[in-house]
N, CA, C and O atoms as a printed pandas DataFrame, in Angstrom:
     atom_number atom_name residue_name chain_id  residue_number  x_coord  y_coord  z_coord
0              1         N          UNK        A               1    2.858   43.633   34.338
1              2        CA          UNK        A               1    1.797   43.665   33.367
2              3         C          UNK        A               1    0.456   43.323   34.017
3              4         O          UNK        A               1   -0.567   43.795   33.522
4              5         N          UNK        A               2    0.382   42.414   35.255
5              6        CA          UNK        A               2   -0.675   41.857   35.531
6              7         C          UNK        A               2   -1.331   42.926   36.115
7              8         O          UNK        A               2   -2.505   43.227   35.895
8              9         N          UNK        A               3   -0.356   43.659   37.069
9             10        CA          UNK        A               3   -0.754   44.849   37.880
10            11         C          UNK        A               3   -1.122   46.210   37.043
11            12         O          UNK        A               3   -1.853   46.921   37.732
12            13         N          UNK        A               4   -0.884   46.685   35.981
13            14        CA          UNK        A               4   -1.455   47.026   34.811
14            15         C          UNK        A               4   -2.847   46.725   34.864
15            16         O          UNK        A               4   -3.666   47.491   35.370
16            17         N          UNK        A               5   -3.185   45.419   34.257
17            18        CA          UNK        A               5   -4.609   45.105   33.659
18            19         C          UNK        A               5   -5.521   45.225   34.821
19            20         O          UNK        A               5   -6.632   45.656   34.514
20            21         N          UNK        A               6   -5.354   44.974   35.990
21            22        CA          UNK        A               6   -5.858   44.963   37.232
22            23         C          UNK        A               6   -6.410   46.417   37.533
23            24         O          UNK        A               6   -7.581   46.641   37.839
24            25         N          UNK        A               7   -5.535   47.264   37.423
25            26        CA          UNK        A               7   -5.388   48.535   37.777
26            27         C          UNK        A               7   -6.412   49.703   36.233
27            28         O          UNK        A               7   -6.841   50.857   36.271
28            29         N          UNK        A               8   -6.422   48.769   35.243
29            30        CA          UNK        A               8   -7.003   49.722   34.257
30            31         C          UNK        A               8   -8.574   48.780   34.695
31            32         O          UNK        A               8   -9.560   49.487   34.903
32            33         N          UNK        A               9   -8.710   47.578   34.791
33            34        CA          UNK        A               9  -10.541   46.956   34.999
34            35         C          UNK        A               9  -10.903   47.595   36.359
35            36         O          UNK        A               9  -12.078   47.554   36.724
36            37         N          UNK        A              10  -10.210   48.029   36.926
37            38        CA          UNK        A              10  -10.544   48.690   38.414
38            39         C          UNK        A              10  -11.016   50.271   37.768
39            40         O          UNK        A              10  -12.226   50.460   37.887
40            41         N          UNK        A              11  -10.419   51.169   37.254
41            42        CA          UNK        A              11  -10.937   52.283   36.823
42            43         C          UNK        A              11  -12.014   52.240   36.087
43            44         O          UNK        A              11  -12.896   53.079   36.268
44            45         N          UNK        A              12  -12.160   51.087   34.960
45            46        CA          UNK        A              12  -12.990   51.053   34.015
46            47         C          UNK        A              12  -14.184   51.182   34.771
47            48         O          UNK        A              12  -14.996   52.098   34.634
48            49         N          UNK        A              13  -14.299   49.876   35.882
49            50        CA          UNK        A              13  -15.093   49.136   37.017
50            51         C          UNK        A              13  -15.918   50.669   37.718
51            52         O          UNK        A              13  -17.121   50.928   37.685
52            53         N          UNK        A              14  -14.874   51.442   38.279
53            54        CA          UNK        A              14  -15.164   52.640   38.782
54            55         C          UNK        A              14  -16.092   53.837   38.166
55            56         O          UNK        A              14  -17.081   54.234   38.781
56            57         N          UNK        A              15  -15.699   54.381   36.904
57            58        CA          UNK        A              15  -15.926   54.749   36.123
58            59         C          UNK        A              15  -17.794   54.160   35.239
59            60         O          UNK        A              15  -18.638   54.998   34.924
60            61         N          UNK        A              16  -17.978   52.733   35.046
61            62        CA          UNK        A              16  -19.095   52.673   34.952
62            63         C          UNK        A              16  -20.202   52.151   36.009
63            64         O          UNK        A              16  -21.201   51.487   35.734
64            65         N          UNK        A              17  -19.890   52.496   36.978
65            66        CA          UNK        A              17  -20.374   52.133   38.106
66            67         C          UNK        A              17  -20.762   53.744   38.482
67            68         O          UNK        A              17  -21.651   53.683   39.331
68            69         N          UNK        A              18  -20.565   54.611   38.296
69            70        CA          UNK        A              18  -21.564   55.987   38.212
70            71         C          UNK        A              18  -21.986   56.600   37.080
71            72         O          UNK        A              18  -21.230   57.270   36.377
72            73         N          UNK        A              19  -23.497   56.368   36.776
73            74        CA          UNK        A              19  -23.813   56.550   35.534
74            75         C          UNK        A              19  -23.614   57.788   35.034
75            76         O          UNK        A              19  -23.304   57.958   33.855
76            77         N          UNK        A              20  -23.868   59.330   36.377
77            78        CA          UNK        A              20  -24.060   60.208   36.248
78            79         C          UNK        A              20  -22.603   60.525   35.873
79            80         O          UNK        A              20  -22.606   61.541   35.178
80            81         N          UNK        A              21  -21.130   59.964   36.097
81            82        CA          UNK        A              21  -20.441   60.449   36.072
82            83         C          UNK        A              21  -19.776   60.332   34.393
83            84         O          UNK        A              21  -19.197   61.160   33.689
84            85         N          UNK        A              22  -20.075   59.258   34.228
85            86        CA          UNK        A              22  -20.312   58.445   33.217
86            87         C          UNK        A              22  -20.649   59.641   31.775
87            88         O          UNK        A              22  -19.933   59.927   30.815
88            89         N          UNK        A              23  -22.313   60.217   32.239
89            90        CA          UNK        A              23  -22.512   60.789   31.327
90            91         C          UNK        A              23  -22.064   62.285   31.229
91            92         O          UNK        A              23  -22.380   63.151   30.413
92            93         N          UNK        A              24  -21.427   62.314   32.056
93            94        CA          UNK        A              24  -20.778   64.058   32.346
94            95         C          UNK        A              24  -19.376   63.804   31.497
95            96         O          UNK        A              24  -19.130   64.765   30.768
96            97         N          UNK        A              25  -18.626   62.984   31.438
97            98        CA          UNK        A              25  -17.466   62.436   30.770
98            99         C          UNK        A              25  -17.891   62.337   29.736
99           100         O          UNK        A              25  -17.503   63.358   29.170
100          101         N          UNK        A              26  -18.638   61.596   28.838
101          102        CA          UNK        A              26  -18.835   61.466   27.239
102          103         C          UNK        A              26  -19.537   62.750   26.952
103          104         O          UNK        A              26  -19.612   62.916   25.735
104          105         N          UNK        A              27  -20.168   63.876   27.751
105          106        CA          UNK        A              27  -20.278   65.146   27.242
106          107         C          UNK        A              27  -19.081   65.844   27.297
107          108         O          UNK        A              27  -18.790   66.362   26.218
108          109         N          UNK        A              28  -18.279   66.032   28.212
109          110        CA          UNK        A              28  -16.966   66.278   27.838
110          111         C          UNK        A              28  -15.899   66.085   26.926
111          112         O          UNK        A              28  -15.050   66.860   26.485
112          113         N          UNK        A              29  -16.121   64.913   26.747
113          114        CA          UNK        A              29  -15.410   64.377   25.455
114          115         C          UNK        A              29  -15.854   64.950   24.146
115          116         O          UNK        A              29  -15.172   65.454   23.253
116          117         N          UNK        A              30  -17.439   64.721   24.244
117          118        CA          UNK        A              30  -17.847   65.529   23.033
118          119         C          UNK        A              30  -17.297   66.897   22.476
119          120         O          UNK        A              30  -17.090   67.325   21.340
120          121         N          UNK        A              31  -17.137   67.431   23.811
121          122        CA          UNK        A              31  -17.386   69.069   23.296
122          123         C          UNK        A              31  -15.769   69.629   23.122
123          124         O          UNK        A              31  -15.426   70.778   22.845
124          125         N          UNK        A              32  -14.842   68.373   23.391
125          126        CA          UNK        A              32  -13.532   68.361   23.227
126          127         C          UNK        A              32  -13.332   68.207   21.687
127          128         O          UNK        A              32  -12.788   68.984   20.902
128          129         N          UNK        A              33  -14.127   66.563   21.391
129          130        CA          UNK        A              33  -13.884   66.536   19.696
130          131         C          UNK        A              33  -14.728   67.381   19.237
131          132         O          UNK        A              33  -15.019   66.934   18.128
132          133         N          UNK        A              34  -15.358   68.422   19.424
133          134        CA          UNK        A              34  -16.342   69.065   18.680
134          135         C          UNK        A              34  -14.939   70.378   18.368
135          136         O          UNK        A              34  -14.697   70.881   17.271
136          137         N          UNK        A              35  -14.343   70.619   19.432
137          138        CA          UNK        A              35  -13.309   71.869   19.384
138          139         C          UNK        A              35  -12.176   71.684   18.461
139          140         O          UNK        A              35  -11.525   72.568   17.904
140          141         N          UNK        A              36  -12.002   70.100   18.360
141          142        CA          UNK        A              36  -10.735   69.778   17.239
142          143         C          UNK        A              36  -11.408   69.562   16.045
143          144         O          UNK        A              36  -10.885   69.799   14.956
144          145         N          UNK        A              37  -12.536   69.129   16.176
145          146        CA          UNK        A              37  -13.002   69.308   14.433
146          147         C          UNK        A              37  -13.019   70.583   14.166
147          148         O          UNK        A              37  -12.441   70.963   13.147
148          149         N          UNK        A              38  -13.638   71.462   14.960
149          150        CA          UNK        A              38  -13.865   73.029   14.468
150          151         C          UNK        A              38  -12.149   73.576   14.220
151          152         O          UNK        A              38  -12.023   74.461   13.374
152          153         N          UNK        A              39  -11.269   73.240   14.697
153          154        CA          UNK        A              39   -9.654   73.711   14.396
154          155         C          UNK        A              39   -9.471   73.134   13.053
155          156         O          UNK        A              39   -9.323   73.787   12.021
156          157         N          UNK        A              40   -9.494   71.913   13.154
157          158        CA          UNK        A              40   -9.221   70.693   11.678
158          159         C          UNK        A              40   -9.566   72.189   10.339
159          160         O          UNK        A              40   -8.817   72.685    9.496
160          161         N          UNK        A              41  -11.335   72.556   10.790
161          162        CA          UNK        A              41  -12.089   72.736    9.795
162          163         C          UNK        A              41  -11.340   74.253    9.226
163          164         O          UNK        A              41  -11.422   74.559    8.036
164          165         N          UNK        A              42  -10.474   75.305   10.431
165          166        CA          UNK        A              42  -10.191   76.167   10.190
166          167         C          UNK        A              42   -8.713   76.303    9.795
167          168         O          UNK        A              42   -8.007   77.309    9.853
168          169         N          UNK        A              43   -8.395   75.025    9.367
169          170        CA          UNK        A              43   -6.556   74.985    9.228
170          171         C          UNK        A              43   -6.931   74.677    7.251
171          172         O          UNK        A              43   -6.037   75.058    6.495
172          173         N          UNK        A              44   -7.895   74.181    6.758
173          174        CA          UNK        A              44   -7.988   73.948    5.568
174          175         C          UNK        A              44   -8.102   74.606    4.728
175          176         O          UNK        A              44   -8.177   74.146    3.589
């Protein structure tokens, strides 16, 4: 477990430690939930 928590604050650590990469990821994400809302919207 310890090696777990270690291993996820190390990515986290990684991860906001490049801003640019940072913001290329939460646009990605976006345009991911933007594609499942637009499915959601076409299953109703």
């Amino acid at each position: 477990m310890k090696l777990l928590t270690v291993f996820t604050a190390l990515v986290i650590l990684y991860f906001t430690t490049a801003c640019n990469t940072m913001e290329g990821f939460g646009q990605d994400m976006q345009k991911g939930g933007e594609k499942i809302e637009k499915s959601a919207d076409e299953k109703k």
